[in-house]
Every structure is written in C-alpha cells, then in structure tokens.
C-alpha positions as CSV (number, residue, x, y, z in Angstrom):
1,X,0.0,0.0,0.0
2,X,1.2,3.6,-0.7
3,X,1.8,5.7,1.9
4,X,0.1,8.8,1.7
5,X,1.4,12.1,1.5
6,X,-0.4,13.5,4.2
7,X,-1.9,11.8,7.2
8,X,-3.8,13.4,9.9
9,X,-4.7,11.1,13.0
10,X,-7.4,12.3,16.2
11,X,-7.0,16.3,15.2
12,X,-8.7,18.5,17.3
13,X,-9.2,22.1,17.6
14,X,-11.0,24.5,19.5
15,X,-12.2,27.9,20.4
16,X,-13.2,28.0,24.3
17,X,-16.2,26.5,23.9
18,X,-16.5,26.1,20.2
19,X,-15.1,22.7,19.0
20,X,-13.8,23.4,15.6
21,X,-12.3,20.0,14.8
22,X,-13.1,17.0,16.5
23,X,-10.5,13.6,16.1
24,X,-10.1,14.2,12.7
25,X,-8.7,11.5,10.7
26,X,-7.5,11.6,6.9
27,X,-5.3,10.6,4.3
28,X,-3.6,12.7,1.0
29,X,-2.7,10.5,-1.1
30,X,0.6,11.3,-3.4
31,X,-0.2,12.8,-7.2
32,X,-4.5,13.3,-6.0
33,X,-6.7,16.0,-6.2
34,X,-8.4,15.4,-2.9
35,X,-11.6,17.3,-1.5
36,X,-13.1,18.5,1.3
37,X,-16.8,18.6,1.7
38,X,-18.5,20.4,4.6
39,X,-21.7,22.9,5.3
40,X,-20.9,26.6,6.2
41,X,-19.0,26.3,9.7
42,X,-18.1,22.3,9.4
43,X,-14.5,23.0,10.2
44,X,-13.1,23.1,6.5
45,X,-11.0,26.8,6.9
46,X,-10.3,25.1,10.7
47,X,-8.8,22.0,9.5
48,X,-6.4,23.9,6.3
49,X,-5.2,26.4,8.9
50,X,-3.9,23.7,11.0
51,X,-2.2,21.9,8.1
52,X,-1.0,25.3,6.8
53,X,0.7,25.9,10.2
54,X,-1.5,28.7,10.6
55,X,-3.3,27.0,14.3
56,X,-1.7,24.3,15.6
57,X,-3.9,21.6,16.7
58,X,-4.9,21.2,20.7
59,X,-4.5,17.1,20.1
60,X,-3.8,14.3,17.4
61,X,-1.0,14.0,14.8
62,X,-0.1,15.0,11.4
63,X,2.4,13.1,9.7
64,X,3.9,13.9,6.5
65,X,5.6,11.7,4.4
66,X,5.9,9.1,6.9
67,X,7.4,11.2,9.6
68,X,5.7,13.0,12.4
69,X,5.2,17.2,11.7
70,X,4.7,19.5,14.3
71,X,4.7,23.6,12.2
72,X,4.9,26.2,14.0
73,X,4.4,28.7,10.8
74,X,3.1,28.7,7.8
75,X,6.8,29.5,6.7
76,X,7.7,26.2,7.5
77,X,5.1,24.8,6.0
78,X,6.3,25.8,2.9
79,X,9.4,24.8,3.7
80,X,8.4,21.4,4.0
81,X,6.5,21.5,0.7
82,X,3.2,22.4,1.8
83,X,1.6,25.5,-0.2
84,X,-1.8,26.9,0.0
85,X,-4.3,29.4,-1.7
86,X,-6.3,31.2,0.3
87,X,-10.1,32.0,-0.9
88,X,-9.5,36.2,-0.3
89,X,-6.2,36.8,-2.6
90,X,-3.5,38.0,-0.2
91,X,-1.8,40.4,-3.0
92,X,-0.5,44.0,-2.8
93,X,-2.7,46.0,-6.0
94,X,0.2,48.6,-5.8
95,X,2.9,46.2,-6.8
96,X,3.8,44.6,-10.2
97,X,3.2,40.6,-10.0
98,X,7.0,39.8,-9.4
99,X,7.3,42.3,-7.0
100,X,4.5,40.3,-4.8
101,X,6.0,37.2,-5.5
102,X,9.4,38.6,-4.6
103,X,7.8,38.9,-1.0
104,X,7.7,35.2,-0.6
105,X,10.2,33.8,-3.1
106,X,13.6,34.7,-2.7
107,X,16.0,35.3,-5.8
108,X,17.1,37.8,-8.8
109,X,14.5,39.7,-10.7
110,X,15.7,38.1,-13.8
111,X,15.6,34.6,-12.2
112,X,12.3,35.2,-10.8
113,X,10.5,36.9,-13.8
114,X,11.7,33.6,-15.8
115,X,10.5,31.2,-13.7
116,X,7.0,33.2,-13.5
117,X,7.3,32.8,-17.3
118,X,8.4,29.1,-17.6
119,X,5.4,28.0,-15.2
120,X,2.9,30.1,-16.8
121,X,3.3,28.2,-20.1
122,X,4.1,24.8,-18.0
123,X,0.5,25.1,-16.6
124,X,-1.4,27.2,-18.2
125,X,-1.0,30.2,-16.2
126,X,0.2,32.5,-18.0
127,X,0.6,35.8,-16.8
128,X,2.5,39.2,-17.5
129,X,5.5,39.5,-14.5
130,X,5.4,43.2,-14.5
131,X,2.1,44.2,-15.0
132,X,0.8,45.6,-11.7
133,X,-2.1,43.8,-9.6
134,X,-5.0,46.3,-9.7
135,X,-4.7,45.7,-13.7
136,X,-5.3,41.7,-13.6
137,X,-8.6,40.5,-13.9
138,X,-9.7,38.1,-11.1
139,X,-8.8,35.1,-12.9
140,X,-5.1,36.8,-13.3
141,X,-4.8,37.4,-10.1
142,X,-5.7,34.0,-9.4
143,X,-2.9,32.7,-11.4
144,X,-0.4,34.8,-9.2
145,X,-1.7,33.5,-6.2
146,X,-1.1,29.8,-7.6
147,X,2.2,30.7,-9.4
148,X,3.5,32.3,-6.0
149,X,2.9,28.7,-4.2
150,X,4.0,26.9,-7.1
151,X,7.2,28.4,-6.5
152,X,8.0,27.4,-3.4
153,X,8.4,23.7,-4.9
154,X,5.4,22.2,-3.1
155,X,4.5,18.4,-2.6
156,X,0.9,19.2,-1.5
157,X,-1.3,22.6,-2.7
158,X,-4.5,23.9,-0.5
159,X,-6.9,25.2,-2.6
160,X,-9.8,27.3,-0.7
161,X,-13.2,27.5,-2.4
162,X,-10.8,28.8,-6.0
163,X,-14.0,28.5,-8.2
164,X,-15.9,30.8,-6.3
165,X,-14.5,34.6,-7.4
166,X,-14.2,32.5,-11.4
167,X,-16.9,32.9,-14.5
168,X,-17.6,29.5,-15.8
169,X,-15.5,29.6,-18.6
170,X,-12.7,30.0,-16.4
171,X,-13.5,26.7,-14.2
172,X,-12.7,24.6,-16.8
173,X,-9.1,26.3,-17.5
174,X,-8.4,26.1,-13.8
175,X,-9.4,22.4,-13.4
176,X,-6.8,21.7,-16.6
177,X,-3.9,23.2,-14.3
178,X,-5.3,21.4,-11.6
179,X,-4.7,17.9,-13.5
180,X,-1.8,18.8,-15.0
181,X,0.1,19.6,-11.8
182,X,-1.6,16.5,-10.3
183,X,0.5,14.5,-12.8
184,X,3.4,16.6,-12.3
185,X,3.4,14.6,-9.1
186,X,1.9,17.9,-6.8
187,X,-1.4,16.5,-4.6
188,X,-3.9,18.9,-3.8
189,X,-6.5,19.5,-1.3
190,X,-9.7,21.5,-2.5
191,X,-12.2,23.0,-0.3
192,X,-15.6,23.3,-2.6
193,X,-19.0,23.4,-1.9
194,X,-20.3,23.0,-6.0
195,X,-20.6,19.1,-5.3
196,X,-20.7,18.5,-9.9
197,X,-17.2,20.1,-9.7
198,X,-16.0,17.7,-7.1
199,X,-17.4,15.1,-9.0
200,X,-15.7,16.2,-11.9
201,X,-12.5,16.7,-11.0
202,X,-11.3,15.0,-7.5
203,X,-10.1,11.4,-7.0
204,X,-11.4,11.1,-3.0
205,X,-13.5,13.4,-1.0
206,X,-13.9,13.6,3.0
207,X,-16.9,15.0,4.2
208,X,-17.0,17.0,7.4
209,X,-20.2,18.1,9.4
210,X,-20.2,20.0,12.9
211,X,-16.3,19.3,13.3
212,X,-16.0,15.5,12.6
213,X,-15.8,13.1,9.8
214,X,-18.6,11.3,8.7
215,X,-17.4,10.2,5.3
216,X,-14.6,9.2,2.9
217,X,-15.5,8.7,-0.3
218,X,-14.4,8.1,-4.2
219,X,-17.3,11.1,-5.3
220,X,-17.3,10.1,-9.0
221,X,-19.1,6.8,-7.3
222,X,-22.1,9.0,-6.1
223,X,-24.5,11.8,-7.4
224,X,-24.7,15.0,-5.9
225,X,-27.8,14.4,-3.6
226,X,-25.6,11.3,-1.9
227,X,-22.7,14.5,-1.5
228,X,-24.9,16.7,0.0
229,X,-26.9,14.6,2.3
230,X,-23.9,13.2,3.9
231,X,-22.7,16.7,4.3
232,X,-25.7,18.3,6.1
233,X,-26.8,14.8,7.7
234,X,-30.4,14.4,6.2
235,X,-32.1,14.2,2.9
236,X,-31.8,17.6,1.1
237,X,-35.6,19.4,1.0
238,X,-37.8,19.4,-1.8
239,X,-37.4,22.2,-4.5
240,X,-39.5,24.9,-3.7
241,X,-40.8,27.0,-6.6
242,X,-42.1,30.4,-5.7
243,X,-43.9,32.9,-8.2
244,X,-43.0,36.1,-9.3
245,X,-44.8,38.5,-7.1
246,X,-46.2,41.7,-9.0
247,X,-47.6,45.0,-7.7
248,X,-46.7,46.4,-4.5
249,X,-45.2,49.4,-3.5
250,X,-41.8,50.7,-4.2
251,X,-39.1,50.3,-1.4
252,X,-36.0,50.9,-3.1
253,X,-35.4,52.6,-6.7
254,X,-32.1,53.5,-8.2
255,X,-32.5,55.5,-11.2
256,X,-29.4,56.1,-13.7
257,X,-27.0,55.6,-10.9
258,X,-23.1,57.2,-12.1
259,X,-20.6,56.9,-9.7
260,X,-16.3,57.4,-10.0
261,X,-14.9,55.9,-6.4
262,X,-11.8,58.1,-5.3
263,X,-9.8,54.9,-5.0
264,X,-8.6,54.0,-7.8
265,X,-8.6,50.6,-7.4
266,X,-12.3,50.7,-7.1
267,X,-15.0,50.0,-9.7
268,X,-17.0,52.8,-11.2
269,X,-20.8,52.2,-11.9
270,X,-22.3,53.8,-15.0
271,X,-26.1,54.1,-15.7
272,X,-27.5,51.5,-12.7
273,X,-31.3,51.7,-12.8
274,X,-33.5,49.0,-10.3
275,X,-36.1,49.0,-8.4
276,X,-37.5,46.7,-5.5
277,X,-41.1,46.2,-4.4
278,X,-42.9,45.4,-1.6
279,X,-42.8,41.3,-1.0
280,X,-40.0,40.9,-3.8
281,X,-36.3,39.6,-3.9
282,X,-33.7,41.2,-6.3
283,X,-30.6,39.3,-6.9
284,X,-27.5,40.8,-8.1
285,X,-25.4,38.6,-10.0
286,X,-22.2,39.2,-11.1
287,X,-18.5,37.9,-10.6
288,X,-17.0,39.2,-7.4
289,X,-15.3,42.7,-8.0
290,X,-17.3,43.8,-11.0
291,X,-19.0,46.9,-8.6
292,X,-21.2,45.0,-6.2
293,X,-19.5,46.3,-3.0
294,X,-19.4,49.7,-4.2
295,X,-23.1,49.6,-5.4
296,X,-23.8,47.9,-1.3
297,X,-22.0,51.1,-0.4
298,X,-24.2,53.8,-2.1
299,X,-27.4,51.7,-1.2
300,X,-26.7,51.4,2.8
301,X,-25.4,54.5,3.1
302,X,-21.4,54.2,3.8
303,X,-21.2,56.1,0.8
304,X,-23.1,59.5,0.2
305,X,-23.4,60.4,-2.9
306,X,-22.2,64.3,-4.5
307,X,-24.7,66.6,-4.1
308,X,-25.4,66.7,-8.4
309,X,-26.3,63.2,-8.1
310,X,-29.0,63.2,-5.0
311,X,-32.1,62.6,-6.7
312,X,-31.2,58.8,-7.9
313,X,-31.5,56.6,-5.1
314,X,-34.9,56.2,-3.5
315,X,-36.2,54.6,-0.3
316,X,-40.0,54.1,0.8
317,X,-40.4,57.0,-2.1
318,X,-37.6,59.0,-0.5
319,X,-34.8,60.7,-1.8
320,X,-31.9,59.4,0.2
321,X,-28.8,60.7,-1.7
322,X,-27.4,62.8,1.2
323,X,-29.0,60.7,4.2
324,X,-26.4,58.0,5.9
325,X,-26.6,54.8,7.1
326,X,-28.1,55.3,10.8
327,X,-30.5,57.6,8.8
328,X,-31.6,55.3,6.0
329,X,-31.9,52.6,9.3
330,X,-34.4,54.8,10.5
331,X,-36.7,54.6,7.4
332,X,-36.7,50.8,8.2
333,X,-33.5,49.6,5.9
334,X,-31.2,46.9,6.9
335,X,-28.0,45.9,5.5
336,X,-26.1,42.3,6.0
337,X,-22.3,43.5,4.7
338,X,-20.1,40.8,2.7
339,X,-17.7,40.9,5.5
340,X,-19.3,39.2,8.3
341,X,-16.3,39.1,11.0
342,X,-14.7,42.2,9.7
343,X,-17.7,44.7,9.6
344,X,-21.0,42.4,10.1
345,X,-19.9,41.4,13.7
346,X,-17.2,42.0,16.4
347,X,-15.6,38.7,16.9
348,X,-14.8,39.6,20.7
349,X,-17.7,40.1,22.0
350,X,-21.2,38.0,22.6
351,X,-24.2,37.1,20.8
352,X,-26.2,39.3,23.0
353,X,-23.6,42.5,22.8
354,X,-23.8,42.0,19.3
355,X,-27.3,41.7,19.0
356,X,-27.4,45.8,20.5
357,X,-25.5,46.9,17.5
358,X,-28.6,47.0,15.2
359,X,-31.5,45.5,17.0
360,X,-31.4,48.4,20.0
361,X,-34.3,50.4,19.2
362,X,-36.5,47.1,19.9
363,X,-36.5,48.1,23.6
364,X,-33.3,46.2,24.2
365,X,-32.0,50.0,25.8
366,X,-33.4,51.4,29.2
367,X,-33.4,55.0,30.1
368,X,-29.8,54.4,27.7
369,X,-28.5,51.5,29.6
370,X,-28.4,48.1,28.4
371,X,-31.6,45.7,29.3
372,X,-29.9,42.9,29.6
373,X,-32.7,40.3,30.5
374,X,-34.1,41.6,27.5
375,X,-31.1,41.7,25.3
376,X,-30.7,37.8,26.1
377,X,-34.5,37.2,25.3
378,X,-34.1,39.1,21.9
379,X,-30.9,36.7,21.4
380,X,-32.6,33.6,22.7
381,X,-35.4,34.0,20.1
382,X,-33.1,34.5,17.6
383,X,-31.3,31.2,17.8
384,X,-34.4,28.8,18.9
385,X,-36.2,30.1,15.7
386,X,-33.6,30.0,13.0
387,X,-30.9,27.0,14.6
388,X,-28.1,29.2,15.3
389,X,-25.7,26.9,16.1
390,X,-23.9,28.2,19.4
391,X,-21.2,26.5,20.7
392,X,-22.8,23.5,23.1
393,X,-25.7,25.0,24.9
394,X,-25.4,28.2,26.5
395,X,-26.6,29.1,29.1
396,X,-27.7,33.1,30.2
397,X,-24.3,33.9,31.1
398,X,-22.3,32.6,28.2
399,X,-24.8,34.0,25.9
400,X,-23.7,37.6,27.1
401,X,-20.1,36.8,27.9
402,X,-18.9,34.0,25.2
403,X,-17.2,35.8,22.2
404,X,-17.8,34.3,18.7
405,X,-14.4,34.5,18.2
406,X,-13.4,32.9,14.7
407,X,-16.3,31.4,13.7
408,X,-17.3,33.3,10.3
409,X,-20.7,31.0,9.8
410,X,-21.9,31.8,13.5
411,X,-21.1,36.0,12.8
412,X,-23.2,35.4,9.6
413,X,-26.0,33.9,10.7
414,X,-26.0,36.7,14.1
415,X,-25.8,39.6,11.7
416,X,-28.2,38.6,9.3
417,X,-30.8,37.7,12.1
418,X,-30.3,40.6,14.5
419,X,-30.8,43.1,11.2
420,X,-34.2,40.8,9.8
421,X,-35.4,40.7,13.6
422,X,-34.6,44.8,13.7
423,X,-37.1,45.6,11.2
424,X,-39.3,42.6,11.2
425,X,-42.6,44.7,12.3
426,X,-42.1,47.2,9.8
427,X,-41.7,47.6,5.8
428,X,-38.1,48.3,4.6
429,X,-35.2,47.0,2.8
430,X,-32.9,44.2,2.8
431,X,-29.4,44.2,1.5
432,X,-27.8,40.8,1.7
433,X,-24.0,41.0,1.0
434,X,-23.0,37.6,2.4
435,X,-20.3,35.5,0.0
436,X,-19.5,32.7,-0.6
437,X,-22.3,31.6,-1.8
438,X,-22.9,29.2,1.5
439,X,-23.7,31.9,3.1
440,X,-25.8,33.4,1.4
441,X,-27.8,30.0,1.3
442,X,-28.0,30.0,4.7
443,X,-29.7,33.8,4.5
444,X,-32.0,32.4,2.4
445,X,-33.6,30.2,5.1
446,X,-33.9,33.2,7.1
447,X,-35.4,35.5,4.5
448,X,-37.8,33.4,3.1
449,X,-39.7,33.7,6.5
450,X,-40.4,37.5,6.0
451,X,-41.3,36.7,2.1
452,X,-44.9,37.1,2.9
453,X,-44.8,40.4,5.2
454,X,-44.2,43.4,2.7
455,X,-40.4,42.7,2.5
456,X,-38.5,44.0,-0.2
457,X,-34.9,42.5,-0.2
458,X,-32.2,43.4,-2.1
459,X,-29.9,40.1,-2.6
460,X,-26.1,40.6,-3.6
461,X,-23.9,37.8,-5.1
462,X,-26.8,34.9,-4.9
463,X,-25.5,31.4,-5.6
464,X,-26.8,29.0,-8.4
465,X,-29.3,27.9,-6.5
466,X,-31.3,30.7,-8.2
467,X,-32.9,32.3,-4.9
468,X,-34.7,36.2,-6.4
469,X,-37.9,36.3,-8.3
470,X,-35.4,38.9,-10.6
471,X,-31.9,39.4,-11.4
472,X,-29.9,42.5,-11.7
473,X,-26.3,41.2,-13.6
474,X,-23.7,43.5,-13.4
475,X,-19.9,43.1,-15.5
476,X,-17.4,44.7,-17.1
477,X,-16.6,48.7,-16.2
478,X,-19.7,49.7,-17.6
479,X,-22.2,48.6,-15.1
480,X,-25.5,48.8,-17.0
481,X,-28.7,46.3,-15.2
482,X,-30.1,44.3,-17.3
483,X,-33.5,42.5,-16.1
484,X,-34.6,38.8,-16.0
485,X,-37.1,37.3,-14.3
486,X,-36.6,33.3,-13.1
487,X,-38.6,31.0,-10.9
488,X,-36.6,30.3,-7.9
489,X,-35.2,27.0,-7.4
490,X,-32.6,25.3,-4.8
491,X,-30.1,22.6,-6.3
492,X,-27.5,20.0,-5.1
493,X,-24.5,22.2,-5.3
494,X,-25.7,24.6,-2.8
C-alpha cells in the first residue's frame, strides 16, 4: 500500500467553547486531487489552517511523508513543501506581479521573472510578471496566487473555495492546471461546496459536518444528492418554486445611478437603474469585483453620494442621496455586509452585545443603559427560531459573555438575524452581502420567513441555486442592469 502524502490522526481544535475539529482523521494521497466537503461552519477553513501551520492543533497527529510534523508557521510549511491558496487573494494591488511574488520567493528579478514565465506556459497560467495587480482580472490574479505557491516547490497545494470569485468559462481552465500539476506529481486538497465540480474533477472526498468526519469517499461513485446529504446529515428538502410577485409598492429605486470611487482601485458604476417592491427579492449577479461592493456602499449608506447626483437613489419613495446609514436605518433599511467578522460582527464580544448593535431600538435600551434580560431574550429568540448553532448549549451567562471569536458561519448567521429581527414589524429593505455563496444559502432560510410580510430584499452575489424572483447582472466597467425574471429554485451544489 502507498503511503500517503499527508496523514492526519485524532485532530482536534478548539475555540473555548466552540469545538472546531473533532479527532479528525485523513489521508492525501501522493499525485490526487483530494476534496473537502462540509456545510458553512463544518471546520473546513479550521482544518487547512492547522495543516497550513497557521493553528496548531490542541491534540492528534499530522504526519507527513511518513514522519511525524509538528509547524509552527506557515513559513515552514512551505518549507516542508506544503503550499496553500487562500479563498480572499493576499496580493499588494500597488505592486507589479513579481514584485508580490518577490515577498515570498527569494531570488534575482531576472531569475524570478523567468520562472513566472516558464510556469505560466508549463501550466497554463500565463501571466505578464510586471504588470501591476489592480490591472489583472480576477482570474489573473488567481494565477499569481497559484504561481507564487508553485514556486515554493510544493508536494501538496491547498486550494480554498478557487472557483468561487471565477466565471464559468474560467472553471474549466483552472481544473486543466489542476490535472496537469496533479500528474506533475503535486497533490492537492480543494475546499468546494459545487458538489458537480467535485465530481468532476477529485479522486477522493472527506466529508465534514459539525467538526467530525462522517465520510470518505471516491465522489465520481455518487451523485450530488448522496454528497450533499452526507454533508448536512439528512435528505436535502424538496425544491421549492415560488412565483413572481407583481404589484406592490416601491421600497427601493435606483435611477441612472453614475458613480467614479476616489480609489482607484475601485470600480465605477455607469447608468445603474432597479427597483425593489414590496414582497420581492432582487438578486444581483455578477463575478466578485465587478462593482457590487461599491453599489452595497451607495445603497446602505457608507457612501453618500455628491450633491449633483441626490435625486437617484430612493427609499420608501424617499430621496436618500445625502442621508447616511443610521439615517436610512431609520426609514426601516437593513444591510447584512459581505464581510461578516470584519464589519457584520465583532468577533470579541457575545451574541447578545452583538445583537445591540442594530436591534437596540427594539426596547433592548433602558433609560440608555443596556436591558440585559431583554437583550438575552431578543438573542434567545433569535437562535431557537432560525438553529443558530452556538457552541454547546449556552446558558444566560455565556450568551452575554462568550465571544464568537473565529467562527465566520456563527457571525453570519447573528448579523443577518439581529438586522431581519430589527425591522421585522415594519416595511423596509434588505441588502444581503453575504459571500461565498454558502452563506448566502443559509440567509435564504432566514429570508424566506419575511417573504410574505411586505419585504422588499435586495440580494447581492446569490449562488446558483437561483434564490430572487429577478436578477440584476452586473460586468465589465460599464455597469449597466439588465432584467430577468426566473422561478426560484434550490439545487444539489448549494
């Protein structure tokens, strides 16, 4: 028998009371393409980190290549031949390509800029060494990211959810690279939740729900609905069709929206027109970094717009140009942003502290102190009715005291709530930011509940499970909507 590449044995990791990974066991085998399969929060990101030598594990083994491996950085895990990719690109948009790669790969300019060369034609990742990162497409920048790690001469490459920021024209170029540097003798480990691109492309997959294994399997030996119900532990739920809902009133209207960002490494909008009615959901569709975030900007508020351009965006028939966020809050709008440990939550304190952020003016403040039997309640009813999944079961205390800490899926599903439960007993608008698309699946859940109650919801960067009753696309630097109305529909690779 071969040994593997990689072998983890009992790996555990947690977070005070959050149990990230739980005995872990699995095996890389040499020249595979290997996947790992989990719902939003399994412990995928956890389990990377730790081989990464970006956590180190609180028990079990990793052994690599037959010998025990304890990394302390992920410095040395490159030095031992382990690269990875993250999902967010860690790249300087000031500096030229080789100039970022310089900051990991030591060596000559010259030696450098031919190598980028030599392995861009090697694996079909070609890519100019001096052109500067803010002028790269995603897909480019991509390349760079892999090209960097390829450099460092690794045995086994960590791929992180690398479809998700790529059109679908581009999946299929990546996937070639993928095989060829499998057969160039490089393994590789890809987190994915698209369960026909696991199918399509990796030799084993291990499945991961809540923190432990619960299967290892060859995926091209079972469909997508086998995938996915090993991954969430039940059989997925019926499709649920919902018509197009007509009439209502307006609640959000953008009307020949121009906008030039001062960074210059922003997107500009040209000619945006949309509108939102009562009891509808808008998706917004587009690859990630074609103007989303700066159209989430203009629309919650973070960015007010000039005072020639304050008559395009409207809000419950409101102009609401010149008005910011806490004042567009106040009309009954609520806004879920893309970064939901960054900006959506603070990772150090509570569910109940963050809770007060947006959901305050729901008696939750007493002659302008904090209610804190009422604060808990608020936070209480928030996870019995939606499954939050808090670490074990907390009691009062922990509720108010117990931080969340790293875990991105419990921040998203807190800020989403606590904004939906803000406004709940009154009309107003939804912006949901939330990527990757898992995410935003989750939201979905949550939404639907207020589907029937005079909601309007604007939905950014929907997966393919086809969520809005319309979509707004946006591409290219021209950012013109276009229309289209679908029946929504969920599907195995959410």
């Amino acid at each position: 028998m071969t040994t593997p590449l990689l072998s983890l044995r009992g790996i555990s990791k947690s977070y005070g009371q959050v149990h990230a990974n739980q005995a872990v066991d699995l095996d890389v085998a040499p020249q595979s393409i290997h996947a790992i399969l989990g719902e939003n929060g399994a412990g995928k990101s956890t389990l990377m980190k730790l081989i990464y030598g970006v956590e180190q594990p609180d028990e079990g083994d990793v052994v690599w290549q037959g010998e025990p491996l304890r990394l302390a950085s992920p410095a040395e895990a490159r030095r031992h031949g382990i690269g990875m990719v993250f999902q967010h690109f860690s790249l300087f948009e000031t500096l030229t390509v080789l100039e970022n790669i310089r900051l990991v790969v030591p060596g000559r300019k010259a030696e450098l800029k031919e190598r980028i060369r030599t392995l861009g034609r090697e694996f079909g990742l070609e890519v100019d060494p001096l052109a500067h990162v803010h002028a790269l497409s995603v897909g480019e920048r991509q390349r760079v990211e892999i090209i960097r790690s390829l450099m460092t001469n690794p045995k086994l490459l960590i791929l992180d959810e690398p479809t998700s920021v790529l059109p679908p024209q581009l999946v299929e170029k990546l996937f070639d690279t993928l095989r060829r540097l499998r057969d160039g003798g490089v393994s590789i480990l890809l987190i994915s939740h698209k369960l026909e691109e696991i199918r399509a492309i990796c030799d084993r997959a291990t499945i991961l729900r809540g923190g432990r294994v619960t299967g290892d399997v060859d995926p091209r030996e079972h469909d997508a609905h086998d995938l996915a119900r090993m991954m969430i532990g039940r059989d997925m739920p019926a499709p649920i069709s919902a018509l197009p809902l007509s009439g209502g009133e307006k609640r959000l209207e953008i009307i020949g929206l121009d906008y030039q960002p001062d960074d210059p490494f922003a997107v500009p909008l040209a000619g945006i027109s949309l509108e939102v009615r009562a009891g509808e959901i808008l998706g917004i569709a587009g690859i990630s970094g074609n103007g989303q975030s700066e159209l989430a900007a203009l629309i919650s508020g973070e960015t007010v717009l000039g005072r020639d351009q304050r008559d395009r965006i409207y809000m419950m028939g409101m102009d609401v140009g010149r008005l910011d966020a806490a004042a567009r809050r106040t009309l009954g709008f609520a806004f879920v942003p893309e970064d939901r440990l960054g900006r959506g939550a603070v990772p150090e304190m509570s569910l109940a502290l963050n809770s007060l952020l947006t959901a305050h003016p729901l008696k939750l403040l007493r002659h302008g102190l904090v209610d804190r039997a009422r604060a808990l309640a608020f936070t209480k009813d928030c996870i019995r009715q939606y499954d939050v999944r808090t670490p074990a079961r907390m009691r009062k205390p922990a509720l108010y005291r117990a931080a969340i800490c790293r875990s991105s899926s419990l921040a998203a599903k807190s800020c989403c709530l606590r904004n939906c439960f803000s406004w709940r007993s009154r009309p107003g608008a939804l912006i949901s930011a939330l990527h990757p698309p898992s995410a935003a699946v989750w939201s979905h859940c949550a939404i639907r509940a207020w589907r029937s109650s005079s909601f309007p919801r604007s939905w950014k960067n929907c997966s393919s499970s086809a969520i809005p009753s319309r979509c707004c696309i946006t591409a290219g630097s021209a950012r013109r909507s276009q229309h289209a109305t679908r029946s929504p529909r969920r599907s195995a690779d959410t």
